[in-house]
C-alpha positions as CSV (number, residue, x, y, z in Angstrom):
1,X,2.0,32.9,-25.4
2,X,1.9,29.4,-24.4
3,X,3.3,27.9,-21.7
4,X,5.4,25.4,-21.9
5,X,6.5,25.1,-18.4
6,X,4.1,22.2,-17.6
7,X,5.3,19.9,-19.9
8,X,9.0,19.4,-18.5
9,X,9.2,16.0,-16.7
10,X,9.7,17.3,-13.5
11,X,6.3,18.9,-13.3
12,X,4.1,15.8,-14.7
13,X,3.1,13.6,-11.9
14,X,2.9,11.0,-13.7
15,X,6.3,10.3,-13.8
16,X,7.3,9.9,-10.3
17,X,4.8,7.0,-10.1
18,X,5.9,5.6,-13.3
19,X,9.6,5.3,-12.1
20,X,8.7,4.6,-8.8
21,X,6.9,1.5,-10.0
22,X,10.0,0.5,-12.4
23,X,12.0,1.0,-9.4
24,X,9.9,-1.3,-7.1
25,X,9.6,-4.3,-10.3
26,X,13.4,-3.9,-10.4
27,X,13.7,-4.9,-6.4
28,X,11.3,-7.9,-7.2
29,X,12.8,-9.2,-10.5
30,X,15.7,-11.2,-8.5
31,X,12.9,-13.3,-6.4
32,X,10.9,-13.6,-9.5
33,X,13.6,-14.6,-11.5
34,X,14.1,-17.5,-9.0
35,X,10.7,-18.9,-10.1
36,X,10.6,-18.4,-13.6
37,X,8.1,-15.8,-13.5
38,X,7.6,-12.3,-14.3
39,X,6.3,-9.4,-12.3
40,X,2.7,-9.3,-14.1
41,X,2.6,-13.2,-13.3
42,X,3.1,-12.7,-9.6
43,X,0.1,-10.2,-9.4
44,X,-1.7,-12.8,-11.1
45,X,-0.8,-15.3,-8.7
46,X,-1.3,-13.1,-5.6
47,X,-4.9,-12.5,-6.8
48,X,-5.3,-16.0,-7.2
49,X,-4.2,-16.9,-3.4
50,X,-6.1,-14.5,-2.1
51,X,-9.2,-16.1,-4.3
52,X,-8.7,-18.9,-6.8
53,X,-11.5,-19.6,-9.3
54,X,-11.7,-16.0,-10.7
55,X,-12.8,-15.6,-14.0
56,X,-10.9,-13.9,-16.7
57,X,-13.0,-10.1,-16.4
58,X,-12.5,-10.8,-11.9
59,X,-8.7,-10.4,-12.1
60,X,-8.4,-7.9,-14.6
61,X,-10.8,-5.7,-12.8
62,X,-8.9,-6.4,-9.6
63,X,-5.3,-6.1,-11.6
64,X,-6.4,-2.8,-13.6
65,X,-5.9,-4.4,-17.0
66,X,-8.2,-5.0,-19.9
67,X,-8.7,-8.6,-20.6
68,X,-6.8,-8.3,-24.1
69,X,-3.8,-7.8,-22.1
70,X,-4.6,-10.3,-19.2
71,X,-5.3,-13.3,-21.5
72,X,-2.1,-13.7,-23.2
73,X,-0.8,-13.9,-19.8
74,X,-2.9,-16.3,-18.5
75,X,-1.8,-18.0,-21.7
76,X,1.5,-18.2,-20.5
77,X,0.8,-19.1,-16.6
78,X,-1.2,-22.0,-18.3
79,X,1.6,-23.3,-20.5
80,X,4.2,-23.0,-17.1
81,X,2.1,-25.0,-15.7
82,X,0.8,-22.7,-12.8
83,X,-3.0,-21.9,-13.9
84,X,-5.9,-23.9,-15.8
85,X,-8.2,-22.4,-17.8
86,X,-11.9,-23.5,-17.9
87,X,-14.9,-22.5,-19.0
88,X,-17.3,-21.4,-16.5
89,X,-20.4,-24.4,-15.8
90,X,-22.8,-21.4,-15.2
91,X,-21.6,-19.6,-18.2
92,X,-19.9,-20.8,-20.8
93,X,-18.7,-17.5,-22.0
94,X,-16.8,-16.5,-19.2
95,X,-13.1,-18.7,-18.5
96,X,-12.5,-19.5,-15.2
97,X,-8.6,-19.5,-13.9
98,X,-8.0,-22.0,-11.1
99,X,-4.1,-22.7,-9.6
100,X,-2.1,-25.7,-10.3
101,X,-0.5,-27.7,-7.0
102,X,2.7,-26.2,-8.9
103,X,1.6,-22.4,-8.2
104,X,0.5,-23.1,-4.4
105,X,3.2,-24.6,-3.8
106,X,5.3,-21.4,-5.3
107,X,2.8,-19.6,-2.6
108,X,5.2,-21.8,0.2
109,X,8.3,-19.8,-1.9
110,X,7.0,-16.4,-2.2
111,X,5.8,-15.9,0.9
112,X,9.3,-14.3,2.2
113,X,9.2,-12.0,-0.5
114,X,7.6,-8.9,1.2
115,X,9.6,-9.1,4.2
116,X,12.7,-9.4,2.5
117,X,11.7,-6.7,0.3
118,X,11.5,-4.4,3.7
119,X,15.0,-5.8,5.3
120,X,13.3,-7.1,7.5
121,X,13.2,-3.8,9.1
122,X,10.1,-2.2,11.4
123,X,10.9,1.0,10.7
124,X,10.4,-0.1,7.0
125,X,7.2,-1.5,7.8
126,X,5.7,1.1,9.2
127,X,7.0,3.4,6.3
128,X,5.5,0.7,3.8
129,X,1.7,0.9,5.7
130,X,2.1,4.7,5.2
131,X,2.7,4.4,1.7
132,X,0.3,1.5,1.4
133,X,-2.5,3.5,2.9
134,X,-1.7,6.5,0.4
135,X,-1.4,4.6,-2.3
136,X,-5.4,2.8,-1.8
137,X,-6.6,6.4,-1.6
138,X,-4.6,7.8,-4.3
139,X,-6.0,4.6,-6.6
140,X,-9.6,5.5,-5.6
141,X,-9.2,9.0,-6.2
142,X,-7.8,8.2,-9.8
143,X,-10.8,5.4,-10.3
144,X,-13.5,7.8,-9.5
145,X,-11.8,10.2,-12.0
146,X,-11.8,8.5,-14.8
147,X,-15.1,6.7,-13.8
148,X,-16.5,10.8,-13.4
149,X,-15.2,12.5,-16.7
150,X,-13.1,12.2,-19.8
151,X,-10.5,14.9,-19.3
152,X,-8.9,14.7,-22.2
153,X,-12.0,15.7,-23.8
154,X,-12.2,18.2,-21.8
């Protein structure tokens, strides 16, 4: 007999971090919304204040996304006005993605964001470096998985 236990949604553990992270989009979307951007173009941006002049294959690897999905994004930043697109001088296959003045000076905006995101709250914050620090190895973990074996061949 099979069973069928393991499939309910309360026992795939997938699905806490799923709605966890629909949850936490939700709590950004008002701040976001004040700039015109969306959730996926914020993690772009953050990449790209922490390092601008990243090519295309930098910030996906960095954003866990495959480049089909991050281009058409870029796309978009580009036509807002908040990234240019170049090719590389070293390489001309690879597109470099620089910031506009108009995306630093969004920088000067967002910067509140994370802190109003906690309330402002230490308690919160120390919470949040808890969860930050599970989180980092909970994404290695998974990395070195998939990087390790094809389970669903399996």
């Amino acid at each position: 007999m099979v069973n069928y236990e393991q499939l309910k949604l309360e026992n795939q553990i997938c699905f806490p971090f799923y709605a966890i992270s629909r949850l936490i989009i939700r709590q950004y979307q008002p701040f976001l919304d004040e700039f015109g951007i969306t959730y996926p173009q914020y993690l772009v941006l953050l990449v790209l204040w922490e390092t601008d002049g990243l090519s295309v294959n930098d910030i996906s690897r960095k954003l866990i996304l495959n480049t089909n999905t991050i281009t058409p994004l870029l796309k978009r930043m580009e036509t807002l006005g908040l990234v240019k697109r170049t090719k590389s001088k070293a390489d001309e296959r690879k597109v470099m993605i620089t910031l506009t003045d108009k995306a630093w000076a969004l920088r000067e905006k967002a910067a509140c964001i994370p802190y109003k995101l906690m309330g402002g709250d230490e308690m919160n914050k120390k919470e949040m470096d808890k969860m930050t620090r599970f989180k980092k190895e909970l994404i290695t973990f998974l990395n070195a998985m998939l990087e390790n074996e094809n389970p669903i061949n399996e």
